[in-house]
MDAnalysis code that builds the backbone (N, CA, C; Angstrom):
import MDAnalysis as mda
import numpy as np

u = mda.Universe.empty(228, n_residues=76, atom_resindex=np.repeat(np.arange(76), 3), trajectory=True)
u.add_TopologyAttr("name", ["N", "CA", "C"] * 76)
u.add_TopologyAttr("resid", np.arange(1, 77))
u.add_TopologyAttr("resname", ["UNK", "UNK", "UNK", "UNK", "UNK", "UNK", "UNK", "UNK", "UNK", "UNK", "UNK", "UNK", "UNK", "UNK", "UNK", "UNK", "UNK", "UNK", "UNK", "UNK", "UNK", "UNK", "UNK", "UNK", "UNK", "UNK", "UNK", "UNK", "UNK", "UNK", "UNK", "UNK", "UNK", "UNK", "UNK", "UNK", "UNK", "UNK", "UNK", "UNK", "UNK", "UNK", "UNK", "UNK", "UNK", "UNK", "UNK", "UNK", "UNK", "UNK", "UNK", "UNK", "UNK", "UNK", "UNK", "UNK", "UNK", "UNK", "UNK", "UNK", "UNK", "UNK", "UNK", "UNK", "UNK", "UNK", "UNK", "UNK", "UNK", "UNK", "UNK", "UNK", "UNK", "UNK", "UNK", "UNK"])
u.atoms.positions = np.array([
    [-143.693, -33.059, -185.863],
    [-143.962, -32.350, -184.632],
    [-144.219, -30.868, -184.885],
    [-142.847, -30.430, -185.901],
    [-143.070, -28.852, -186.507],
    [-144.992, -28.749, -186.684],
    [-145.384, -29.597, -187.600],
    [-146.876, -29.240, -187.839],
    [-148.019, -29.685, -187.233],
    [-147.592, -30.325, -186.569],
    [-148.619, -30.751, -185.178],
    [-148.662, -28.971, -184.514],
    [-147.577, -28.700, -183.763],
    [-147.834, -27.942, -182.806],
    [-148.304, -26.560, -183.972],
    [-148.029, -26.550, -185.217],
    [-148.893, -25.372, -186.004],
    [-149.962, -25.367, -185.923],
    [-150.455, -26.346, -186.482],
    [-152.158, -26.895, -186.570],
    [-152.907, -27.017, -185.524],
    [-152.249, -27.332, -183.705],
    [-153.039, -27.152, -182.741],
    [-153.124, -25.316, -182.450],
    [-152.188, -24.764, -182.770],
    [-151.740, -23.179, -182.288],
    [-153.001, -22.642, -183.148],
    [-152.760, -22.723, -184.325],
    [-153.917, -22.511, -185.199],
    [-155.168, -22.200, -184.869],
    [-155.893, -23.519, -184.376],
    [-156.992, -23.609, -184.124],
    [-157.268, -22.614, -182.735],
    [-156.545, -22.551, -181.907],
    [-156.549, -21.825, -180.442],
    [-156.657, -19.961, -180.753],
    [-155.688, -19.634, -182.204],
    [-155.817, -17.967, -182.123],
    [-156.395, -17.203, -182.912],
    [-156.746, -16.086, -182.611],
    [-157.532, -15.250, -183.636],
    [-156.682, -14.737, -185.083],
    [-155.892, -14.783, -184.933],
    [-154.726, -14.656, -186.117],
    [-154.015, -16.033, -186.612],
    [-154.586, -16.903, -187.368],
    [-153.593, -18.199, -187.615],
    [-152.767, -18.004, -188.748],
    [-152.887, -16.591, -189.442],
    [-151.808, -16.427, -190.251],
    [-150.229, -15.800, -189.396],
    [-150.344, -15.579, -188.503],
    [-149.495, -14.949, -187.529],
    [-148.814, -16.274, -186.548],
    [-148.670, -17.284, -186.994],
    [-148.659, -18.530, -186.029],
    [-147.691, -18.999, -186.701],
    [-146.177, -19.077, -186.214],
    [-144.736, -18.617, -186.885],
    [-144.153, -20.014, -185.886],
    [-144.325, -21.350, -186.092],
    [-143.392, -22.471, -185.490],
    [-141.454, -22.357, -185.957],
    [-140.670, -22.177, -185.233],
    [-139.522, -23.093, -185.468],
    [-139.009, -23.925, -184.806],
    [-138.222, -24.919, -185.702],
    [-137.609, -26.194, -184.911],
    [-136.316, -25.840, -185.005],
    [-135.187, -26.542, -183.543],
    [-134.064, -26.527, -183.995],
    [-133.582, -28.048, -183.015],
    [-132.632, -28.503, -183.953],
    [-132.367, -30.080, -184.360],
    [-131.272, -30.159, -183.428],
    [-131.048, -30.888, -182.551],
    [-130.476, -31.909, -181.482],
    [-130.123, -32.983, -181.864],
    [-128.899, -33.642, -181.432],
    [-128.948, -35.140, -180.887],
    [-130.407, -35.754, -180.619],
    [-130.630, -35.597, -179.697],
    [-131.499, -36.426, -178.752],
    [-133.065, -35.747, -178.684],
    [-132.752, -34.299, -179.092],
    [-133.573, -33.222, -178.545],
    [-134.310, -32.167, -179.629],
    [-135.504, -32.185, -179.421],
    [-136.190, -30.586, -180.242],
    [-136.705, -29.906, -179.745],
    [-136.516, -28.651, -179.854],
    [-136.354, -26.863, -179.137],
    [-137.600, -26.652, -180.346],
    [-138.899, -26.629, -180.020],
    [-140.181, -25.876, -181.055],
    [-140.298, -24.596, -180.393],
    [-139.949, -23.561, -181.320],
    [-140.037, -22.239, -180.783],
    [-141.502, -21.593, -181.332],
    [-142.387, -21.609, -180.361],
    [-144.016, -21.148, -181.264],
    [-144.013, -19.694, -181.389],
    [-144.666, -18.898, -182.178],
    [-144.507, -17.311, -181.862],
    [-145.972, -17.369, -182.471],
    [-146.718, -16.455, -181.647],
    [-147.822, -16.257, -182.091],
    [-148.053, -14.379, -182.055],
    [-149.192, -13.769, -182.389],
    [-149.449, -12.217, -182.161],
    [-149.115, -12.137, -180.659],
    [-148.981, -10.926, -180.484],
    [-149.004, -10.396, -178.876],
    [-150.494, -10.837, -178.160],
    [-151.135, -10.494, -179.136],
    [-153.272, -10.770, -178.545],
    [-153.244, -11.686, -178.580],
    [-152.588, -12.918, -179.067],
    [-152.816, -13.957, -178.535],
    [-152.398, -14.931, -177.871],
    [-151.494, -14.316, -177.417],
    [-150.113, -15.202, -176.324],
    [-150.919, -15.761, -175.500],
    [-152.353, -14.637, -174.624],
    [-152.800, -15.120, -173.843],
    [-153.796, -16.522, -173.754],
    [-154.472, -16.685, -175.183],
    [-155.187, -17.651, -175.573],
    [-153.739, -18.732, -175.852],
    [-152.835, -18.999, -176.336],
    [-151.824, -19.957, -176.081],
    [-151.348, -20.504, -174.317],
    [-151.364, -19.568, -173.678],
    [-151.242, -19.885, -172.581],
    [-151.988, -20.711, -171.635],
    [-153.129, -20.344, -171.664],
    [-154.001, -20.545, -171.241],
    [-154.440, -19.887, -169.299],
    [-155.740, -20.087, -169.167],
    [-155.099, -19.686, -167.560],
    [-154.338, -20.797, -166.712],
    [-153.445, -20.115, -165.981],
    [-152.551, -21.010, -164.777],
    [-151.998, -21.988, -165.698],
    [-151.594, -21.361, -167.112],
    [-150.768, -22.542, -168.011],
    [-151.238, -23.968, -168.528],
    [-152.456, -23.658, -168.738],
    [-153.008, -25.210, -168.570],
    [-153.279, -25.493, -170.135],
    [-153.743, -24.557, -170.929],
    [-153.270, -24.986, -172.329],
    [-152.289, -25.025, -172.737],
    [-150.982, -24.146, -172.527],
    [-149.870, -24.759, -172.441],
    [-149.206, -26.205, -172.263],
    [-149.611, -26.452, -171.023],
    [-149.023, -27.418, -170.488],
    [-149.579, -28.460, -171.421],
    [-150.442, -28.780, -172.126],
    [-151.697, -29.364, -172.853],
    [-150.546, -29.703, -174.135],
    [-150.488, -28.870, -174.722],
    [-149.256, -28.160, -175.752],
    [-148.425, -29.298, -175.604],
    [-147.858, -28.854, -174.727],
    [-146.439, -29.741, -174.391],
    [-146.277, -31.101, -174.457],
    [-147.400, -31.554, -174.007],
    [-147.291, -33.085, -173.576],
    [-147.893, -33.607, -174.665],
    [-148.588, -32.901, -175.639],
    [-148.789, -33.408, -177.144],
    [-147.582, -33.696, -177.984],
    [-147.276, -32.565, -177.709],
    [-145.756, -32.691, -178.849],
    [-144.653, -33.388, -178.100],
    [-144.809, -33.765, -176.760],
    [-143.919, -34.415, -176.128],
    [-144.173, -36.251, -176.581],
    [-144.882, -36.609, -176.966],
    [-145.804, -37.633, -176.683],
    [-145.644, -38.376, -178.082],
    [-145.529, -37.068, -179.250],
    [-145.162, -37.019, -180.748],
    [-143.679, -37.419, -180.516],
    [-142.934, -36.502, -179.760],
    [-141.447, -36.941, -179.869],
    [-141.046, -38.204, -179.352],
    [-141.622, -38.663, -178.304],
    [-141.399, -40.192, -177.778],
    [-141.370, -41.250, -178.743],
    [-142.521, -40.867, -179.507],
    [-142.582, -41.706, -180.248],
    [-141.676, -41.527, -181.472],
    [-140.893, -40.505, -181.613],
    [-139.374, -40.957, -182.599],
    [-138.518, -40.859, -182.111],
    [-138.386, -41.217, -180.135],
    [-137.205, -41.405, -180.051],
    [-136.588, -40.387, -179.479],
    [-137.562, -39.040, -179.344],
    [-136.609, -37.775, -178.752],
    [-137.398, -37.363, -177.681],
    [-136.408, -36.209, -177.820],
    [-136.998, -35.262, -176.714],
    [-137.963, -33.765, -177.288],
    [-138.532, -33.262, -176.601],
    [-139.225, -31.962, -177.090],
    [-139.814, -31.063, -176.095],
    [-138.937, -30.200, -176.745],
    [-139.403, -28.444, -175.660],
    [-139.840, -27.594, -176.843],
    [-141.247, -27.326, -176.160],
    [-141.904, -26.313, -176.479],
    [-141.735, -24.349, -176.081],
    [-141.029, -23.537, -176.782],
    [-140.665, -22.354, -176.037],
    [-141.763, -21.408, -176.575],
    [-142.663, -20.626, -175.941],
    [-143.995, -19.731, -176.571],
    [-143.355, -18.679, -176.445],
    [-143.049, -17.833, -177.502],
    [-142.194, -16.570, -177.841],
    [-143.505, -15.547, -178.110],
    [-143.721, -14.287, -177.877],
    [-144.590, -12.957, -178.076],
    [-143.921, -12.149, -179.435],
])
């Protein structure tokens, strides 16, 4: 999931060396903390959250399928 949500972040910013994923490990649950440049928070976001939300339900979709859970947090 860690490199899923790298490799989509990636492709979305003008800096993909600046595209900083962490995971932190749950029971049930994974917390992906994305950090990207400040310039490009806004291209992660998308307008009205809609690449975001896009985001989410990828890596949500990844986690189902082992069984968990997954939150995506977009850090500046």
């Amino acid at each position: 999931m860690k490199e899923l949500l790298q490799t989509l972040a990636q492709a979305l910013v003008d800096k993909p060396e600046e595209v900083k994923v962490s995971q932190i490990d749950g029971e049930k649950s994974v917390i992906l903390q994305l950090q990207v440049a400040s310039d490009d928070v806004g291209k992660v976001i998308g307008k009205q959250g809609r690449i975001a939300k896009a985001l989410r339900t990828i890596v949500k979709a990844s986690a189902t399928k082992e069984g968990k859970r997954a939150i995506v947090e977009i850090l500046d």
